[in-house]
Structures are given as structure tokens and as C-alpha cells.
VOPAGU-2260 file (C-alpha; in pm, 1 decimal, decimal comma):
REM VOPAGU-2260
SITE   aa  ch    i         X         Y         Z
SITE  UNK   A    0    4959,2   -5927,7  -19319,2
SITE  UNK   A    1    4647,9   -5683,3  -19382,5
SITE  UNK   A    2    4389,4   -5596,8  -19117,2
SITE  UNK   A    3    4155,8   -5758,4  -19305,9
SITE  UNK   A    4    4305,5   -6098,1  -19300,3
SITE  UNK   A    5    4440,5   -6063,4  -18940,1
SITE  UNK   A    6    4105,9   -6019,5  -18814,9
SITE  UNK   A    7    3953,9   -6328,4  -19021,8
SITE  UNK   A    8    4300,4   -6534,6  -18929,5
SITE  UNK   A    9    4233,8   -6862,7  -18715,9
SITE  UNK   A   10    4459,8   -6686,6  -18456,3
SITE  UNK   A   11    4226,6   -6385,1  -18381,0
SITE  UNK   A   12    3930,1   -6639,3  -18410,4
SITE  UNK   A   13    4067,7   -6886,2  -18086,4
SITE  UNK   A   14    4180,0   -6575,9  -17932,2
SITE  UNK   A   15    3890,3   -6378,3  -17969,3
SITE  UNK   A   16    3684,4   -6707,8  -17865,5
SITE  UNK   A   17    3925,7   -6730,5  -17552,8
SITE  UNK   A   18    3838,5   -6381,7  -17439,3
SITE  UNK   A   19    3421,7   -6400,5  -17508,3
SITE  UNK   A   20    3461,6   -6741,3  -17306,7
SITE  UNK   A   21    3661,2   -6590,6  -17005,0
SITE  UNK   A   22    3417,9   -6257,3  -16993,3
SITE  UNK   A   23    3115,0   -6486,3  -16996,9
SITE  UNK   A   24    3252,4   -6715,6  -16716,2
SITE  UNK   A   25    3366,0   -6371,0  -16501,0
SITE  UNK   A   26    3047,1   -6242,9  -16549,5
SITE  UNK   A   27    2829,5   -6532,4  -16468,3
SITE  UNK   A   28    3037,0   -6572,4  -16190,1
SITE  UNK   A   29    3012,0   -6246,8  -16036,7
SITE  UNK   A   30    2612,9   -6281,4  -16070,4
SITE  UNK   A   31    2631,8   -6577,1  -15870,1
SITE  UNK   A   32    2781,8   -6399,5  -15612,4
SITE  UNK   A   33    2586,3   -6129,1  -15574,1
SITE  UNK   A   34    2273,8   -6350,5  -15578,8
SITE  UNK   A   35    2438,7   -6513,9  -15256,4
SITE  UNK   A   36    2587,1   -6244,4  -15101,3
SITE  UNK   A   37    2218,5   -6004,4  -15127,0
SITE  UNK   A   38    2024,9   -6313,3  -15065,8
SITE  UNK   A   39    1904,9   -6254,2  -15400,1
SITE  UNK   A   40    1496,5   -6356,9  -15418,3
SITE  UNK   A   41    1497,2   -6459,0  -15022,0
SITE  UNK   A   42    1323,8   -6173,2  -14850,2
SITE  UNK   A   43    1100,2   -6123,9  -14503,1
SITE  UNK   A   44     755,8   -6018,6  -14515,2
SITE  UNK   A   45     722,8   -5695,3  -14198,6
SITE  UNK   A   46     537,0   -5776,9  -13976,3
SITE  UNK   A   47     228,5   -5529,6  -13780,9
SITE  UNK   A   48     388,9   -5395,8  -13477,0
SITE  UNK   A   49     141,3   -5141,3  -13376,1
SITE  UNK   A   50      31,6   -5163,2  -13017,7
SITE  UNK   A   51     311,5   -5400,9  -12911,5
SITE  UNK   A   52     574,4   -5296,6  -12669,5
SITE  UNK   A   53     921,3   -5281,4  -12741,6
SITE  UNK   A   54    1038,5   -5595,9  -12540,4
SITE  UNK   A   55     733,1   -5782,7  -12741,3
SITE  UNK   A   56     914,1   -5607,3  -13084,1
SITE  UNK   A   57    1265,2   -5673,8  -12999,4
SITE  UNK   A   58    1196,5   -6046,5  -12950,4
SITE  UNK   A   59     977,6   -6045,5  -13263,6
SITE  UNK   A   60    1226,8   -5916,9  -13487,0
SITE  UNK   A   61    1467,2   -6087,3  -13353,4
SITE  UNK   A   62    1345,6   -6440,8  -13457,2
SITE  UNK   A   63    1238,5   -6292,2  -13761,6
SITE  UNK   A   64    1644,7   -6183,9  -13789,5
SITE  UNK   A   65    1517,5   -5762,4  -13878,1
SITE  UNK   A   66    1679,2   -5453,0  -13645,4
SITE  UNK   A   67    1434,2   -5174,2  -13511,5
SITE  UNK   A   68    1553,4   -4813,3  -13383,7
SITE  UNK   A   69    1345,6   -4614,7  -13188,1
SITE  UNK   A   70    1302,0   -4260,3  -13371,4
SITE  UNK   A   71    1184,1   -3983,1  -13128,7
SITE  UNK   A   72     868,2   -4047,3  -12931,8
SITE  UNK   A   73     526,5   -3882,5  -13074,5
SITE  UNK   A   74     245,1   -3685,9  -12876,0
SITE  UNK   A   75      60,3   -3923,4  -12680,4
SITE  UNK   A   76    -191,9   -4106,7  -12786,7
SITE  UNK   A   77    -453,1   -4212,4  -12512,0
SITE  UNK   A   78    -559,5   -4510,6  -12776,4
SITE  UNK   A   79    -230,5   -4686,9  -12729,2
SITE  UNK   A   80     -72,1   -4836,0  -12461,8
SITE  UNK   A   81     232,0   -4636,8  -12301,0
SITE  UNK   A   82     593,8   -4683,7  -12509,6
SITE  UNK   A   83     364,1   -4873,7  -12760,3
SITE  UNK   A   84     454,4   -4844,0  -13156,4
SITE  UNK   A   85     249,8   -4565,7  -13322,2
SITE  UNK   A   86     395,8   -4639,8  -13662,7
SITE  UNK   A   87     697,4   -4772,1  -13814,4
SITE  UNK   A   88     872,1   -4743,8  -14131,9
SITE  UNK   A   89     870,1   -5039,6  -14364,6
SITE  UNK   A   90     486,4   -5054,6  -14327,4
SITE  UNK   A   91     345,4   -5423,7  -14267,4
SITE  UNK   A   92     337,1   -5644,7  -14564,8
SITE  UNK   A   93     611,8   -5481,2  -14680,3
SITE  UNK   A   94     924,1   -5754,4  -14832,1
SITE  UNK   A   95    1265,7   -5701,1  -14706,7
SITE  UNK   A   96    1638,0   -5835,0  -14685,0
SITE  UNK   A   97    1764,2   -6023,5  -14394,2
SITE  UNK   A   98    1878,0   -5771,6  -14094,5
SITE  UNK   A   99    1666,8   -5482,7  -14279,1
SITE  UNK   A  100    1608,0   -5181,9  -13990,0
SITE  UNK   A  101    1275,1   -5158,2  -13917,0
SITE  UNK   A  102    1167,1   -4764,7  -13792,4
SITE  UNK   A  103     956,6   -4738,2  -13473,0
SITE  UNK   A  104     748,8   -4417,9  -13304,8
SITE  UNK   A  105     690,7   -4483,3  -13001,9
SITE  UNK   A  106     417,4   -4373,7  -12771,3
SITE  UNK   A  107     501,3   -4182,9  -12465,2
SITE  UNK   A  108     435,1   -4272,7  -12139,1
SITE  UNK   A  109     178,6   -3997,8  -12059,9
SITE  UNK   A  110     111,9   -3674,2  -12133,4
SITE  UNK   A  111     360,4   -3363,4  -12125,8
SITE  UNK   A  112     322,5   -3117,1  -11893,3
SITE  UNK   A  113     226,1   -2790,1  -11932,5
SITE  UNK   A  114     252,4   -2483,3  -11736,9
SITE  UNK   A  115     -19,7   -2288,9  -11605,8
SITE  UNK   A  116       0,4   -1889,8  -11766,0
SITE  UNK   A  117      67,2   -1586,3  -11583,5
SITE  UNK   A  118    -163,0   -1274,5  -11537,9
SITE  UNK   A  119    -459,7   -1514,0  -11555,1
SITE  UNK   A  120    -604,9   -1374,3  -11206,2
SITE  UNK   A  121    -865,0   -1125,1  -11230,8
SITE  UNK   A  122    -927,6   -1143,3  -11595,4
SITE  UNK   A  123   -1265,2   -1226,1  -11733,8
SITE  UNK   A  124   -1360,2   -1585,9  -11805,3
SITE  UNK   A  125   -1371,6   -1540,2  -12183,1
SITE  UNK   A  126   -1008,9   -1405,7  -12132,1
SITE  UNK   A  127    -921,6   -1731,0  -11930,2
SITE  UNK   A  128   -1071,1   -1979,8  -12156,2
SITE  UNK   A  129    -923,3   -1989,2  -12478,0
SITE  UNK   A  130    -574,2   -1939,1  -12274,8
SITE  UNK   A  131    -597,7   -2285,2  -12099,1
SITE  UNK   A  132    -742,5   -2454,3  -12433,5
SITE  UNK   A  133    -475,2   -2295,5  -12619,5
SITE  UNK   A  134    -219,6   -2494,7  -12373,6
SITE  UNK   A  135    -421,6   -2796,1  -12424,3
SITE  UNK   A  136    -612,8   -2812,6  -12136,2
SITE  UNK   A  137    -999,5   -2884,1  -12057,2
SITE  UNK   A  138   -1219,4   -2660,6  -11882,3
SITE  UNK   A  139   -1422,1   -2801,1  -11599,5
SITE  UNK   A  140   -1676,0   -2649,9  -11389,0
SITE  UNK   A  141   -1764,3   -2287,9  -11339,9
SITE  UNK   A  142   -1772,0   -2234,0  -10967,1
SITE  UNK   A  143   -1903,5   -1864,5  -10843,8
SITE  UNK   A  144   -1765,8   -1713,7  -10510,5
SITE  UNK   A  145   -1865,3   -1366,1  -10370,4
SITE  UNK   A  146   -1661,5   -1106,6  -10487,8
SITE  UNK   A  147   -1780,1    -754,4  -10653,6
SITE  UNK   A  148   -1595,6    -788,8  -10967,4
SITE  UNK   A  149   -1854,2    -997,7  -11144,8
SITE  UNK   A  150   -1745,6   -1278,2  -11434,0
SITE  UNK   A  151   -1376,9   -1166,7  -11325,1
SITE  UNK   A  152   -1103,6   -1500,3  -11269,7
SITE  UNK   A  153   -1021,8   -1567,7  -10839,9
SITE  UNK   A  154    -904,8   -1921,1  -10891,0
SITE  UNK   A  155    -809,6   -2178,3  -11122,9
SITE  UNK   A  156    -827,8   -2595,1  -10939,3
SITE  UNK   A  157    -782,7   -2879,6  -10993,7
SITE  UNK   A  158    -918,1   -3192,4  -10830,4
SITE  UNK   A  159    -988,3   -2896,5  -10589,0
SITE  UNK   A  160    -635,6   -2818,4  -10575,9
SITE  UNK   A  161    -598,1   -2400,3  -10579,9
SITE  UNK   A  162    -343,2   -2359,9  -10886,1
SITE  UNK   A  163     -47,9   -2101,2  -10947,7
SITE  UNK   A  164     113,1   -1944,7  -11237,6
SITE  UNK   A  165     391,3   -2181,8  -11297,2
SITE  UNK   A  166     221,5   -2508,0  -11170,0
SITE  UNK   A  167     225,1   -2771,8  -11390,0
SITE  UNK   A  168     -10,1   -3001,7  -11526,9
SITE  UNK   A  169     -42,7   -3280,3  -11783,8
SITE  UNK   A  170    -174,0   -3146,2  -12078,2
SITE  UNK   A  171    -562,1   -3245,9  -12122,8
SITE  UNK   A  172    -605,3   -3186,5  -11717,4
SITE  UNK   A  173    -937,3   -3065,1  -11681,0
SITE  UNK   A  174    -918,4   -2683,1  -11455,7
SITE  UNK   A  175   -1249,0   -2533,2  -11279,1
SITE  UNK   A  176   -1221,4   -2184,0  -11316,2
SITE  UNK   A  177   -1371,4   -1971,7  -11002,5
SITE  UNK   A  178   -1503,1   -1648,6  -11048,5
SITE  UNK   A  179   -1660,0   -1322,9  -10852,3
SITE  UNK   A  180   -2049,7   -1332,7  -10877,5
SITE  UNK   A  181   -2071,3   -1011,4  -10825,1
SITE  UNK   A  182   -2291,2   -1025,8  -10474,9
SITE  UNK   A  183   -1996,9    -843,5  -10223,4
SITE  UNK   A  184   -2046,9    -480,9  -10217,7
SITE  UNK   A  185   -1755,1    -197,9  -10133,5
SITE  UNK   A  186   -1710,4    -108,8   -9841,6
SITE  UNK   A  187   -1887,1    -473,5   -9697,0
SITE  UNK   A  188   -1722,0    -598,2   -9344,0
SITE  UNK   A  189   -1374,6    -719,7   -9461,9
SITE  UNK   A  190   -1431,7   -1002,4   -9206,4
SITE  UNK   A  191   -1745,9   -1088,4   -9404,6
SITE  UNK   A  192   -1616,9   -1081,5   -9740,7
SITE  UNK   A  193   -1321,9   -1366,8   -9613,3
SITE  UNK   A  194   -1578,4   -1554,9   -9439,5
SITE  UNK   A  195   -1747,6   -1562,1   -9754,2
SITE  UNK   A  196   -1458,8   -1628,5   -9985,1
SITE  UNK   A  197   -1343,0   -1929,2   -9755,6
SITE  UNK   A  198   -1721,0   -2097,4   -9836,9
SITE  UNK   A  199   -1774,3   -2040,7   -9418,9
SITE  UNK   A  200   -2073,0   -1916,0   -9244,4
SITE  UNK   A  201   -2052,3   -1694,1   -8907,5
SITE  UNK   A  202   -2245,5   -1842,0   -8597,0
């Protein structure tokens, strides 16, 4: 028997019918069970977490049957309440699958802490200044004590505390810087000069 005629023989034809019907049901088939497997069309719309807390998220997503994990903590932000989501990854509005991991930031519970720079003492203020704003913190008041160096750095407070090299503070802490006005000659009565320094006045 030719090619020709095997190919246009009723046995090819039921065979060849046999196989385009069992392909068509396997693939159907498998369709259908990827549609139910991937919850194929049946999707959850992410909620807005921003602001909430993480016991208020984990219950949320937990009705809502979505995961979260908590990626590093940001810089805090002063606008949101402490370990409060910043952001998260879906965005809101954003249509997932079932169980879908939702990405949180979370804001810290204050600010870091910073230290306070060496070799600070006895520099001039515009030395100082961009030193402690470089570290992120605020200046305060200017507060003048006798001394003869004029403009030069005695003190760094705050909240009236005297400060050290090595203290720390939260970062944004406001620091009064004191420094020499100038007024105390050489050679003035030592005893003077610390009455003068410790803001006290002799009888």
C-alpha cells in the first residue's frame, strides 16, 4: 500500500480522529486545572495600609487571606505614627492571588542617635555649625559667657544639659552652642574669670 493511500485509508482517518480527540480532551483538561489550581479570574483588591500598625495589618490581611513581611525599617518619619507602614509593595488598588505577600516599611520608633563630634571645643561658631547640621541636628540658642577668645565654642547643651564628645543624641535634638564674648582680659583674677564662667556674682 502507497503513502498516499495509507494516509487517505479509513484506518489513518479513525486513528488520526482518535488522537485529535484525546489531545483536545488532555488539553482542555489541563486548562481546567490550572484555572482551579491559580484561582484563575478570582483575585483580591490591596488594600491602603499606610499609617496602620502592624497588629491592625496582620489582622487585616489576614481576613483578607494576603501575607506581609516586614522589609528593613526606614528613617523616621515624625508624620507617622511609630512602627507604622511607610509604604508597601503591591501598592493599594492593586489585584492579586489568594496568599499574595504583601511588602511593608515600617516606621521606626524614634529617631537614631547620633554622636556628638570631637575637637568641637574652642573652635569658632561657623566651624561648629555646619558640623552639628551635618549630623542632623538643630541649632538652638546662642548663649555668650565671658571668656577672651571671642566667637570661640566653650559649650555645647542641651535642655541645659553641658554635652561631651561622644554623648549621644537623637538626631534632630536641638544644641545651644555657648561661646566666649570676648569681655575677660589676660591676666584678670582667675577667681573672677570662674565666678564669671559659673553665671555667679561675688558679694
Amino acid at each position: 500500500m502507497s503513502l498516499l493511500k495509507f494516509i487517505f485509508s479509513k484506518q489513518f482517518l479513525i486513528q488520526l480522529g482518535i488522537a485529535i480527540v484525546t489531545l483536545v480532551i488532555i488539553v482542555f483538561g489541563t486548562l481546567q486545572w490550572l484555572k482551579f489550581t491559580t484561582n484563575h479570574g478570582d483575585t483580591i483588591t490591596v488594600p491602603n495600609l499606610s499609617k496602620l500598625s502592624l497588629n491592625i495589618v496582620d489582622k487585616k490581611l489576614d481576613e483578607m487571606n494576603l501575607r506581609y513581611t516586614v522589609l528593613d525599617s526606614a528613617s523616621f518619619n515624625p508624620e507617622y505614627p511609630p512602627f507604622s507602614v511607610l509604604d508597601q509593595t503591591p501598592l493599594p488598588g492593586k489585584k492579586v492571588k489568594e496568599q499574595r505577600k504583601i511588602y511593608l516599611t515600617v516606621n521606626p520608633s524614634g529617631y537614631a542617635k547620633v554622636e556628638i563630634p570631637d575637637n568641637l571645643i574652642r573652635k569658632t561658631l561657623r566651624q561648629v555649625q555646619p558640623s552639628l547640621l551635618a549630623r542632623g541636628f538643630k541649632i538652638g540658642d546662642t548663649i555668650e559667657k565671658p571668656d577672651m577668645a571671642k566667637g570661640a565654642v566653650l559649650e555645647l547643651q542641651n535642655n541645659g544639659q553641658v554635652l561631651k564628645s561622644g554623648d549621644k543624641l537623637p538626631k534632630k535634638s536641638v544644641i545651644d552652642i555657648v561661646v566666649g564674648d570676648g569681655n575677660l582680659k589676660y591676666g584678670q583674677d582667675t577667681d573672677k574669670a570662674k565666678d564669671l564662667n559659673n553665671n555667679t556674682v561675688n558679694p
